[in-house]
GUDREN-250418 format. One line per field, with one value per atom (N, C-alpha, C): residue number from 1; residue in three letters; atom name; x, y, z. Coordinates in Angstrom, 2 decimals. Each point is the difference from the previous one (the first is absolute). Layout:
N
n <- [NUM / ...] .
res <- [ALA / ...] .
atom <- [CA / ...] .
u <- [X / ...] .
v <- [Y / ...] .
w <- [Z / ...] .
END
This chain:
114
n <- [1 / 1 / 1 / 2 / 2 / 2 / 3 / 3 / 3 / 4 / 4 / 4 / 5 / 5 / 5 / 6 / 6 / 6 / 7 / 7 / 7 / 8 / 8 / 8 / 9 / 9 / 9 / 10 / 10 / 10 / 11 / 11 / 11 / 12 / 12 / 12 / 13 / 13 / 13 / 14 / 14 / 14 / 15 / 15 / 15 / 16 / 16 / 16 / 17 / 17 / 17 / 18 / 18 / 18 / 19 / 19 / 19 / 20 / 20 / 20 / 21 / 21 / 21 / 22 / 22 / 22 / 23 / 23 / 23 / 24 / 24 / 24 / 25 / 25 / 25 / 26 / 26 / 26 / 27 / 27 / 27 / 28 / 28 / 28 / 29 / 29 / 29 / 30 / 30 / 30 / 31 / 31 / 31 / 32 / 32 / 32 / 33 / 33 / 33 / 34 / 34 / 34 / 35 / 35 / 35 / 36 / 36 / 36 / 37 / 37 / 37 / 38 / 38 / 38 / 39 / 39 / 39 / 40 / 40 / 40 / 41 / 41 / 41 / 42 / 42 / 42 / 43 / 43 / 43 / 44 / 44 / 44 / 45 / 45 / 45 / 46 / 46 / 46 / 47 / 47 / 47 / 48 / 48 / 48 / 49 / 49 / 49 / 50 / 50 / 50 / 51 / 51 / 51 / 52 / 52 / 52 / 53 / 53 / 53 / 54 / 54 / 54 / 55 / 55 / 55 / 56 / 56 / 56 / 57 / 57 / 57 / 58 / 58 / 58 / 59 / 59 / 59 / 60 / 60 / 60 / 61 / 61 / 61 / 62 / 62 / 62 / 63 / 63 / 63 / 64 / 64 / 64 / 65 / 65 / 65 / 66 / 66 / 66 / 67 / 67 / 67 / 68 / 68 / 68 / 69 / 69 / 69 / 70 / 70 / 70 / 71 / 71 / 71 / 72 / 72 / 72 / 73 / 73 / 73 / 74 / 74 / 74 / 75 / 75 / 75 / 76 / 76 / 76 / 77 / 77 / 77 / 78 / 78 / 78 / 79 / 79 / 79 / 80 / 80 / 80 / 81 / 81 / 81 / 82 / 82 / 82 / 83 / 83 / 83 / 84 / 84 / 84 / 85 / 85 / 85 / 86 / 86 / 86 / 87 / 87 / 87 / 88 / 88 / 88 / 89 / 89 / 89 / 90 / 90 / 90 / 91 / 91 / 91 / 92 / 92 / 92 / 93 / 93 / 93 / 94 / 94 / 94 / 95 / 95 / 95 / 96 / 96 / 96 / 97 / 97 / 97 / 98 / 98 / 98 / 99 / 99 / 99 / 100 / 100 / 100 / 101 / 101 / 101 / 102 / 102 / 102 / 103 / 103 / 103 / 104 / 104 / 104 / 105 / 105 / 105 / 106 / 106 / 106 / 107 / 107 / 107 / 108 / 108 / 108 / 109 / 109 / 109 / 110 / 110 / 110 / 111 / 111 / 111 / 112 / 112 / 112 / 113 / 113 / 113 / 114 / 114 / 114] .
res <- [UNK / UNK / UNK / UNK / UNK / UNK / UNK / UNK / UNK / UNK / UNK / UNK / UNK / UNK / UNK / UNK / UNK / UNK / UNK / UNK / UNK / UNK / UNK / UNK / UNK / UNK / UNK / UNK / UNK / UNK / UNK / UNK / UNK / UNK / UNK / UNK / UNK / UNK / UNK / UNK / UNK / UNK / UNK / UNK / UNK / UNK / UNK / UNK / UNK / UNK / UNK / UNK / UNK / UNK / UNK / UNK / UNK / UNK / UNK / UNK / UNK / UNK / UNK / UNK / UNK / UNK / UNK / UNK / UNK / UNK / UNK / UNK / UNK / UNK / UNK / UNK / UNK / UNK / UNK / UNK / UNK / UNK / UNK / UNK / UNK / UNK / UNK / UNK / UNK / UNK / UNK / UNK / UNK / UNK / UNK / UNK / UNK / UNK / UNK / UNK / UNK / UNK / UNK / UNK / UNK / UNK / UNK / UNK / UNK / UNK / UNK / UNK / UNK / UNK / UNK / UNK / UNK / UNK / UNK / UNK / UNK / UNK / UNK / UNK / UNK / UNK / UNK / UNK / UNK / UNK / UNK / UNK / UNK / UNK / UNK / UNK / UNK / UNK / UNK / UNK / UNK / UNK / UNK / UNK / UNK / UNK / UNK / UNK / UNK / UNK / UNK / UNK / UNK / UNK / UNK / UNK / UNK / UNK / UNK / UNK / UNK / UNK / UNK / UNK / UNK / UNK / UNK / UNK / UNK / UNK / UNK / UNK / UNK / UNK / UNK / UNK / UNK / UNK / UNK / UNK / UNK / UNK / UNK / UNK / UNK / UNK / UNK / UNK / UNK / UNK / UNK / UNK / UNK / UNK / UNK / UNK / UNK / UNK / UNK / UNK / UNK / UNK / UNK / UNK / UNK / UNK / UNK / UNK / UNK / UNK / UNK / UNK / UNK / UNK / UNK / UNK / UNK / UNK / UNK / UNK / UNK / UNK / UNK / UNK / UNK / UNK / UNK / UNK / UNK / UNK / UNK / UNK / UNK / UNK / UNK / UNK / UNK / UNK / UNK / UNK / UNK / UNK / UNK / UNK / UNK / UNK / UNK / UNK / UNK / UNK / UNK / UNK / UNK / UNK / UNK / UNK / UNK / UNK / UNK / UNK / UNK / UNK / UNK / UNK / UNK / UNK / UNK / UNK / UNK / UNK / UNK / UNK / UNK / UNK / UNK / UNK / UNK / UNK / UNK / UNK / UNK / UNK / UNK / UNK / UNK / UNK / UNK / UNK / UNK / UNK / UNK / UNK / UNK / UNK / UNK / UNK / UNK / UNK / UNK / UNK / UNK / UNK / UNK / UNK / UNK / UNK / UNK / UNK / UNK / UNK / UNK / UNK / UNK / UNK / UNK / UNK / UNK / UNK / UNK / UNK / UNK / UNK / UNK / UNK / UNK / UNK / UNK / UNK / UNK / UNK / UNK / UNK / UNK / UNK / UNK / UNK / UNK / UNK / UNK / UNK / UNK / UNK] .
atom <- [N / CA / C / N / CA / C / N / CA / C / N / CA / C / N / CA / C / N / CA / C / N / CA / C / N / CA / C / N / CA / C / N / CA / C / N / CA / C / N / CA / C / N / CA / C / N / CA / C / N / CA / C / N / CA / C / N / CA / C / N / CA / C / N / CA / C / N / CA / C / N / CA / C / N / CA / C / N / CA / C / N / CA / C / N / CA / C / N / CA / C / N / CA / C / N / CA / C / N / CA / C / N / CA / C / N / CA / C / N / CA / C / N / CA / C / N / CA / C / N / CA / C / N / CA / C / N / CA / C / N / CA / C / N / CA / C / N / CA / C / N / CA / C / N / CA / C / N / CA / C / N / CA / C / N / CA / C / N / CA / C / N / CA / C / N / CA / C / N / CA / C / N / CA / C / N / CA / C / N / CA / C / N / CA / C / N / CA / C / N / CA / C / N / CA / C / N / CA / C / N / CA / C / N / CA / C / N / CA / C / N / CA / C / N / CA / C / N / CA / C / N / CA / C / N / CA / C / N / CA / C / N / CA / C / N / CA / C / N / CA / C / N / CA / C / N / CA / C / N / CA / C / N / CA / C / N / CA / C / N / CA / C / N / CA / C / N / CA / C / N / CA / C / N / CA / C / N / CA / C / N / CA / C / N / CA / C / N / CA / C / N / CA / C / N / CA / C / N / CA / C / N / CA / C / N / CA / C / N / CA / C / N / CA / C / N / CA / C / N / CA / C / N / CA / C / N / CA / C / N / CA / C / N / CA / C / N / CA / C / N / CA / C / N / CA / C / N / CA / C / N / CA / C / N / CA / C / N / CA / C / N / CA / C / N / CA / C / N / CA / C / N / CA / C / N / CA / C / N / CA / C / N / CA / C / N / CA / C / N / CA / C / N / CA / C / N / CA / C] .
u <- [-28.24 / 0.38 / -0.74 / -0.79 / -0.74 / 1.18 / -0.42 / 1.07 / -0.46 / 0.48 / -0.89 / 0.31 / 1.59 / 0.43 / 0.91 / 0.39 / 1.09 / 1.09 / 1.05 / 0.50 / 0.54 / -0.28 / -0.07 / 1.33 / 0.36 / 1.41 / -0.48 / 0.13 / -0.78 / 1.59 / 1.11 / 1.04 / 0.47 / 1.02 / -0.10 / 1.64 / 0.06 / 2.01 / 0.80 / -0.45 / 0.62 / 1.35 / 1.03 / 1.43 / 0.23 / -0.14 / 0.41 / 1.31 / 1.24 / 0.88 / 0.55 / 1.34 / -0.08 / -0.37 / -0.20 / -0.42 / -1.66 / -0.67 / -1.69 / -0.22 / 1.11 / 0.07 / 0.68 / 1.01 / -0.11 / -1.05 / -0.69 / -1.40 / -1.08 / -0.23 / -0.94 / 0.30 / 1.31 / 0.28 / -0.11 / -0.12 / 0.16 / -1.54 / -0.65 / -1.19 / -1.23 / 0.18 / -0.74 / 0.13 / 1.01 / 0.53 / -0.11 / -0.11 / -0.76 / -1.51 / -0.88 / -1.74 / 0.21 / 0.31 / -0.30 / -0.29 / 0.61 / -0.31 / -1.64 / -0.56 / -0.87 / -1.22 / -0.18 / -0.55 / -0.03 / 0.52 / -0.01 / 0.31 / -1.15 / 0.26 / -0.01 / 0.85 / -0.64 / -0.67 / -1.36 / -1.32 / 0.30 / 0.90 / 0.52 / 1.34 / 1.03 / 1.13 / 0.46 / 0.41 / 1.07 / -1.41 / -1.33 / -0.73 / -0.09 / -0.15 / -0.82 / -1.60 / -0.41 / -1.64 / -0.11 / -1.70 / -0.24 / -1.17 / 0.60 / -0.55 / -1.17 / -1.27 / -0.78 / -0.56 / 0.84 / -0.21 / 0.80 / 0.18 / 1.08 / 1.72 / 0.39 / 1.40 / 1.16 / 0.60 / 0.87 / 1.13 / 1.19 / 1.25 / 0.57 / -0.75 / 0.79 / -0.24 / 0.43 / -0.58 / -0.52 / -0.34 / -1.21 / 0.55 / 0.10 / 0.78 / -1.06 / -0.69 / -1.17 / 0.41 / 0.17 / 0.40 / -0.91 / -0.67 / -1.04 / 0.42 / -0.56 / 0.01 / -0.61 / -0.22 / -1.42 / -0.36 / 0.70 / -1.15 / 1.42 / -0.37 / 0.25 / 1.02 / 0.29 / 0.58 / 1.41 / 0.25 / 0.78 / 0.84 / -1.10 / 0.89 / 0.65 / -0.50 / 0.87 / 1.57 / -0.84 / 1.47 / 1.26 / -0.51 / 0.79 / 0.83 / -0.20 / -0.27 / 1.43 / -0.01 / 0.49 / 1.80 / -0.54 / 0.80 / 1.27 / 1.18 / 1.38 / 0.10 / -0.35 / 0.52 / -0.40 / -1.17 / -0.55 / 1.00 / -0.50 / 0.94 / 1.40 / 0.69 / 1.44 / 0.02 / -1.53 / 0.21 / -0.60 / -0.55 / -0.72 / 0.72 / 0.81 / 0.76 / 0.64 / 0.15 / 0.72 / -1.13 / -1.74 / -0.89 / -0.56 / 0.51 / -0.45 / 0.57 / 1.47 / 1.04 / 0.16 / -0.86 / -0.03 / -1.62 / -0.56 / -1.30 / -0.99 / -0.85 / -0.84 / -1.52 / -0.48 / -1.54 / -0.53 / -1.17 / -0.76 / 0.06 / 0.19 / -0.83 / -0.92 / -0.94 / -0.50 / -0.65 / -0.64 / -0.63 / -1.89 / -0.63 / -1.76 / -0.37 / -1.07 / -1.08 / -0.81 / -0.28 / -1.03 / -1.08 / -1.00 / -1.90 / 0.18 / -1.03 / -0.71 / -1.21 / 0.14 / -0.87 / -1.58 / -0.09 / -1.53 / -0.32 / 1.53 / 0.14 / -1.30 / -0.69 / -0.96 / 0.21 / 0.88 / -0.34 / -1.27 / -1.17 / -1.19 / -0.39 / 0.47 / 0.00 / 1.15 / 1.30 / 0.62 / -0.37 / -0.60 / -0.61 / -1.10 / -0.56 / -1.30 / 0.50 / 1.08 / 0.49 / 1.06 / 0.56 / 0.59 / -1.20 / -0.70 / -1.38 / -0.67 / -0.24 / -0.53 / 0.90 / 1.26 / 0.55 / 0.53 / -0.55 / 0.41 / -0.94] .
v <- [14.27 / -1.32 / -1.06 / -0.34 / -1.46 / -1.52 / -0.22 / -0.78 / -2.04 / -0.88 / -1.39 / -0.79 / 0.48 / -0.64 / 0.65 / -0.49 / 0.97 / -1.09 / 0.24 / -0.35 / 0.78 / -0.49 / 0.34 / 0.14 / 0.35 / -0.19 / 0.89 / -0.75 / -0.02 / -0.19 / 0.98 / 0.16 / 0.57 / -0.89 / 0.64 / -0.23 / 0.90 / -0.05 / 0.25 / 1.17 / 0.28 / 0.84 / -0.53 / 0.73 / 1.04 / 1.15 / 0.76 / 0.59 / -1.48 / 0.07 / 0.15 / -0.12 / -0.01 / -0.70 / -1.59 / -1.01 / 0.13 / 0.72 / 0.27 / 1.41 / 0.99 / 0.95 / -0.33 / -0.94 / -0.75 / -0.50 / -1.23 / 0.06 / 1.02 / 0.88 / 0.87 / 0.81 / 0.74 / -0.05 / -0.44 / -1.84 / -0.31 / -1.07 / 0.25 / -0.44 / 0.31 / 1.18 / 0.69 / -0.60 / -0.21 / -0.55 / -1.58 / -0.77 / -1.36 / 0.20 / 0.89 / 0.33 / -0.13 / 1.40 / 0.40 / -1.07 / -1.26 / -0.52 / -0.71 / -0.58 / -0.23 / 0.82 / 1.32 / 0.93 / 0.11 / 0.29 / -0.02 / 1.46 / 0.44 / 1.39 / -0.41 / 0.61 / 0.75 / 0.59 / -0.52 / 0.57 / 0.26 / -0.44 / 0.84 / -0.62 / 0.45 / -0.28 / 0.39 / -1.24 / 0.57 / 0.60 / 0.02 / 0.82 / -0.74 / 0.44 / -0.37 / 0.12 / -1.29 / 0.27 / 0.69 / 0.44 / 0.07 / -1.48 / -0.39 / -1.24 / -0.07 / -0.16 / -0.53 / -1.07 / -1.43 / -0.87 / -1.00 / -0.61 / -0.79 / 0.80 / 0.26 / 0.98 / -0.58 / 0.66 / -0.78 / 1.13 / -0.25 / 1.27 / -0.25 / 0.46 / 0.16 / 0.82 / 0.14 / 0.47 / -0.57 / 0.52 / -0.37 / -0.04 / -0.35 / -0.14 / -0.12 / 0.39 / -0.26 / 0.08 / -0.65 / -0.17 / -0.60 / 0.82 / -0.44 / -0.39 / -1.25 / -0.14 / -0.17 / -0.34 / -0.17 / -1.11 / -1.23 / -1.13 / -0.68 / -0.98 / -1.24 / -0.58 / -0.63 / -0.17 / 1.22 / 0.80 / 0.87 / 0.04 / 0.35 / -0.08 / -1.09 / -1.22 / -1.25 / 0.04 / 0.28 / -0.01 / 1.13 / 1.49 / 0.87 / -0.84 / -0.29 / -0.69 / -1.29 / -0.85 / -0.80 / 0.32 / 0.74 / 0.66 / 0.23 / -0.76 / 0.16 / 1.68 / 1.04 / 1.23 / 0.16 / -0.20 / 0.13 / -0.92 / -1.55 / -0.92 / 0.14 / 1.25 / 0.10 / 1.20 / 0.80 / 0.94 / -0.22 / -1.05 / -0.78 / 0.21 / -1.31 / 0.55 / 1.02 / 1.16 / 1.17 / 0.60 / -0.67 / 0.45 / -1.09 / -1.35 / -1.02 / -0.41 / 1.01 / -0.47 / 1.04 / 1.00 / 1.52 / 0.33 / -1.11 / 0.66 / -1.53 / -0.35 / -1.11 / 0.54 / -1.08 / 0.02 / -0.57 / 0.19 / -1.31 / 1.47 / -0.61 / 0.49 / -1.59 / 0.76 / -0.59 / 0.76 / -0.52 / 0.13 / -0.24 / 0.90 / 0.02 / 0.46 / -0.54 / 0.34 / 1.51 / 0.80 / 0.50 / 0.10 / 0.44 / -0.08 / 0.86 / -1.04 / 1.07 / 0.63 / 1.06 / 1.04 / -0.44 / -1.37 / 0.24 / -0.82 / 0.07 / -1.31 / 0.43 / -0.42 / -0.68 / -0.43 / 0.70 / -0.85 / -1.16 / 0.92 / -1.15 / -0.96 / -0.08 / -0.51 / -0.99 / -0.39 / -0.65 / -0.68 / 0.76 / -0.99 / -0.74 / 0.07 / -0.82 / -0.97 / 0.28 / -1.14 / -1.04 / 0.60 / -1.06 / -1.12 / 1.13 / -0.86 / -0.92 / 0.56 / -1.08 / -1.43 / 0.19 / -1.13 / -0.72 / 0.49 / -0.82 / -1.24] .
w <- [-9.17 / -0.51 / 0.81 / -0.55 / 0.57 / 0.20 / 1.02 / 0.35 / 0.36 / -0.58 / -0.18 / 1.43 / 0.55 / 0.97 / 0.86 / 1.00 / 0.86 / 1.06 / -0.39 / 0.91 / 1.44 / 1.16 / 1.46 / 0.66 / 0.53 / 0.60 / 1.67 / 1.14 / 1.04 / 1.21 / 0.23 / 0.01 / 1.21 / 1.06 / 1.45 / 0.02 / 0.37 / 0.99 / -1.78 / -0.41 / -1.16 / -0.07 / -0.16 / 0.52 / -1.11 / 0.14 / -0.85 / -0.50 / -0.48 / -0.11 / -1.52 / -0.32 / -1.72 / -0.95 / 0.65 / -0.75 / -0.14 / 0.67 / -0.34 / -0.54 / 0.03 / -0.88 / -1.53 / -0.35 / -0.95 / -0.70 / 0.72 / -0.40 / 0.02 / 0.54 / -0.71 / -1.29 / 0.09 / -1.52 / -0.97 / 0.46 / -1.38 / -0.43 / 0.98 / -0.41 / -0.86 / 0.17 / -1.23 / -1.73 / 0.22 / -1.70 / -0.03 / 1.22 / -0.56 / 0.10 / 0.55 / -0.41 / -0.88 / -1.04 / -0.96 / -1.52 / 0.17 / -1.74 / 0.76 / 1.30 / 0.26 / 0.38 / 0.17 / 0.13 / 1.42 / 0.95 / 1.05 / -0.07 / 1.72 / -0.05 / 1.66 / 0.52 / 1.82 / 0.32 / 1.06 / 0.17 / 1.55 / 0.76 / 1.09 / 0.48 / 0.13 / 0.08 / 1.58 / 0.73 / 1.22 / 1.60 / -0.49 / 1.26 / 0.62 / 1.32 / 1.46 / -0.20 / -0.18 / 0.13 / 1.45 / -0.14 / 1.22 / 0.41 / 1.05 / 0.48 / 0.54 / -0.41 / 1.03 / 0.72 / -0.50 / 0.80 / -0.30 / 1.29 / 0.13 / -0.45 / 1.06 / -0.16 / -0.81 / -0.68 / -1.08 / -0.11 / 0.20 / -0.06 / -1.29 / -1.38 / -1.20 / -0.27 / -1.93 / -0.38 / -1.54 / -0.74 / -0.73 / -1.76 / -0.60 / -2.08 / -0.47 / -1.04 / -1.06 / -1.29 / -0.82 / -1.41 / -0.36 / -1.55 / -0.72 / -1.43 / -0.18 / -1.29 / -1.35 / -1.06 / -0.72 / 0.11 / 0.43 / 0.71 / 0.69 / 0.71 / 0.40 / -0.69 / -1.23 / -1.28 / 0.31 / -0.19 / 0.01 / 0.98 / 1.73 / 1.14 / 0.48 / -0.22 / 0.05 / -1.31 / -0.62 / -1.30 / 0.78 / 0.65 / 0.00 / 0.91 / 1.38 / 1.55 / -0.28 / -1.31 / -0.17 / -1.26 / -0.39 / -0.90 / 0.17 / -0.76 / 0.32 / 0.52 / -0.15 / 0.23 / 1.42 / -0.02 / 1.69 / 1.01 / -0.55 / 0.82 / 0.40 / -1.10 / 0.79 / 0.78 / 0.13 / 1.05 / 0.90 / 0.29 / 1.64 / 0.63 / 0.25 / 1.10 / 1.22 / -1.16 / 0.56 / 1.13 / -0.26 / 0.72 / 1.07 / -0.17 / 1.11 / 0.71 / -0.21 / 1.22 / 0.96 / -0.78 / 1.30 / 0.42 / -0.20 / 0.55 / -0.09 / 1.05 / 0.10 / -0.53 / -0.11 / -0.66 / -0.99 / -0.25 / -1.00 / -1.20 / -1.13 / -1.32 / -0.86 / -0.34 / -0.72 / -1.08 / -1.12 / -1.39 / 0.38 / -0.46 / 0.26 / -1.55 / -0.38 / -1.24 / 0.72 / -0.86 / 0.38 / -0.19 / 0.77 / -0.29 / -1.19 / -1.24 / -0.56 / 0.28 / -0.74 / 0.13 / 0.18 / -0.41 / 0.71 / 0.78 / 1.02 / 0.97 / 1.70 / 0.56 / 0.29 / 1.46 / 1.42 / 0.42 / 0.98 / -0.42 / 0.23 / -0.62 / -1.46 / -0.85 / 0.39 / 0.31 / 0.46 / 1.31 / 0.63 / 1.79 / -0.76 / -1.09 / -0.35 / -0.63 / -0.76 / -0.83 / 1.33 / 0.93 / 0.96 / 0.38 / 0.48 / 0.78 / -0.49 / -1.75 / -0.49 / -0.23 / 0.12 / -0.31 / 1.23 / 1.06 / 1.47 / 0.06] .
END
C-alpha cells in the first residue's frame, strides 16, 4: 500500500495502564474510514544521534487530506485523551516524497532561490 502521508507520534513516559490499553483497542476503528494503517506501532528505535528515551508510532495514510481529517475526527478526538494524560510527546502529520523526489534536486532549488 503506497502511502501519501503519515502521521508521527514521537512518545516518552508511556504508562501502560487501562486508560492507554483502552485506547489502543479502540483506535484501530477511528483509522479505518480514513485509510490509516500502522507502519510501526509502540518500538524503540535504535538511536543514532542525539539520545531520545521513546518510542516511535507511524501511521500511514493516502495523503495529507485524510490524516488531518482522521487526527481531527469526533471518534479519534474522544479517544485522545485516554493517551495524553498517560504519556508525553509531540505527534505530528508529514506529506510524503514522491517517488521521483530528488534530494539534489531540492539543494539546487533552495540555492537557487537564496
Amino acid at each position: 500500500m503506497s502511502h501519501g502521508a503519515y502521521a508521527v507520534g514521537l512518545l516518552e513516559d508511556v504508562e501502560q495502564n487501562d486508560e492507554v490499553l483502552d485506547y489502543m483497542r479502540r483506535i484501530q476503528a477511528t483509522l479505518d474510514p480514513y485509510g490509516g494503517r500502522f507502519l510501526v506501532h509502540g518500538a524503540t528505535p535504535e538511536v543514532l544521534e542525539t539520545p531520545w528515551p521513546g518510542i516511535l508510532v507511524l501511521i500511514g495514510f493516502p495523503d495529507e487530506a485524510a490524516a488531518l481529517a482522521w487526527y481531527r475526527s469526533p471518534a479519534y478526538q474522544a479517544i485522545l485523551p485516554l493517551r495524553t494524560r498517560n504519556s508525553k510527546g509531540v505527534v505530528f502529520v508529514v506529506r510524503a516524497c514522491g517517488d521521483d523526489h530528488s534530494s539534489t534536486a531540492l539543494a539546487d532549488a533552495i540555492a537557487s532561490a537564496r
